[in-house]
C-alpha positions, -999 to +999 in steps of 0.1 A: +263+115+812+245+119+778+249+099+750+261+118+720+235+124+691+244+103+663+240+121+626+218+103+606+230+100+569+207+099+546+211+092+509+214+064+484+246+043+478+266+041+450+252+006+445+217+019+446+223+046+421+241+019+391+217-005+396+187+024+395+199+040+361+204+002+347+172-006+354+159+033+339+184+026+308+166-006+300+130+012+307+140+040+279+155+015+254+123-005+253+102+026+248+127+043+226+123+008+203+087+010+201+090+043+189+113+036+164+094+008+150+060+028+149+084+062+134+093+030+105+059+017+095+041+050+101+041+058+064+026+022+055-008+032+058-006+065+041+011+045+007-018+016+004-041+045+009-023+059-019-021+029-042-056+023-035-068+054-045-046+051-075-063+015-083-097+031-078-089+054-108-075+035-130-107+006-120-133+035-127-118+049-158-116+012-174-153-003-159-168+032-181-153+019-213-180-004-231-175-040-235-158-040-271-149-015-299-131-028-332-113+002-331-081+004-334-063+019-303-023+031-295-016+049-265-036+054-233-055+087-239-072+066-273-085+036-253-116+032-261-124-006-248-120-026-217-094-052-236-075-017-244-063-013-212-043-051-208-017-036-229-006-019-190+021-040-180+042-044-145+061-015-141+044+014-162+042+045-146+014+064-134-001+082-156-036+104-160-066+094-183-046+112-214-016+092-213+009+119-192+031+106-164+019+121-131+055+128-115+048+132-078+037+093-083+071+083-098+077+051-065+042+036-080+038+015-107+007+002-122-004-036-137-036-040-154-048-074-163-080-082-184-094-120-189-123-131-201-141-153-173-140-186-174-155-214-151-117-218-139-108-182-136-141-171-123-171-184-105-198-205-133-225-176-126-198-152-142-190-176-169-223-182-179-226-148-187-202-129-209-178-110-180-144-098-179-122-103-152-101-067-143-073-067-118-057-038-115-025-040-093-007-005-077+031-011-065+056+008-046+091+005-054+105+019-023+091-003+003+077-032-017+039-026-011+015-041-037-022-035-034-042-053-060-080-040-072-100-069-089-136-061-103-154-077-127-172-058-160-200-081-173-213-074-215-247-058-208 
């Protein structure tokens, strides 16, 4: 007499199948949090270049001004000295070369800071010579980035 065949099952068990889409589940969550933390900085790099940029104006527009002018001065588009532009403080908007606020630059905010260099503020090369000290600082009031600019504007 023969043996009957025997019908192989094939197939996974319900076991196999929870423990496979746990193990798949935590696989997507880890990936799905490394994009959401690259989605949340992405912008990072796009604002400092942007506030750097901004700094680079502002720097360039102040290092062409000469050294001192007795002039008398109100408002940005009559600077006509490097000591003119200290009277930027924390929180001023963005403006162009005549004084105008550029709107589509309304998160930044700009700090200028002038000094005359001393041995303690600067190096004693710099001090020895007649220098200013320029730091011009670029923030961003939505995410809290700040980008300072320092150059240095010697009387020549």
């Amino acid at each position: 007499m023969s043996k009957p065949n025997r019908i192989r099952a094939s197939g996974v068990t319900l076991i196999e199948l929870i423990i496979s889409i746990v193990i798949i589940s935590i696989a997507i969550t880890g990936i799905m949090m490394l994009f959401a933390g690259t989605t949340r900085t992405s912008a990072d790099p796009m604002i400092r270049a942007q506030a750097l940029a901004i700094a680079q104006s502002y720097m360039d527009e102040i290092i062409m001004q000469p050294w001192f002018n007795d002039g008398a001065t109100s408002g940005r588009s009559h600077y006509n000295e490097v000591d003119d532009y200290n009277a930027i403080t924390s929180g001023s908007a963005v403006e162009d070369q005549y004084g105008n606020p550029i709107s589509s630059l309304a998160p930044y905010s700009v700090e200028v800071n002038v000094s005359v260099c001393s041995t303690s503020s600067c190096n004693s090369q710099l001090s020895a010579v007649q220098a200013k000290k320029i730091t011009v600082t670029v923030s961003h009031s939505g995410l809290g980035i700040s980008v300072p600019l320092t150059a240095y504007r010697a009387k020549y």
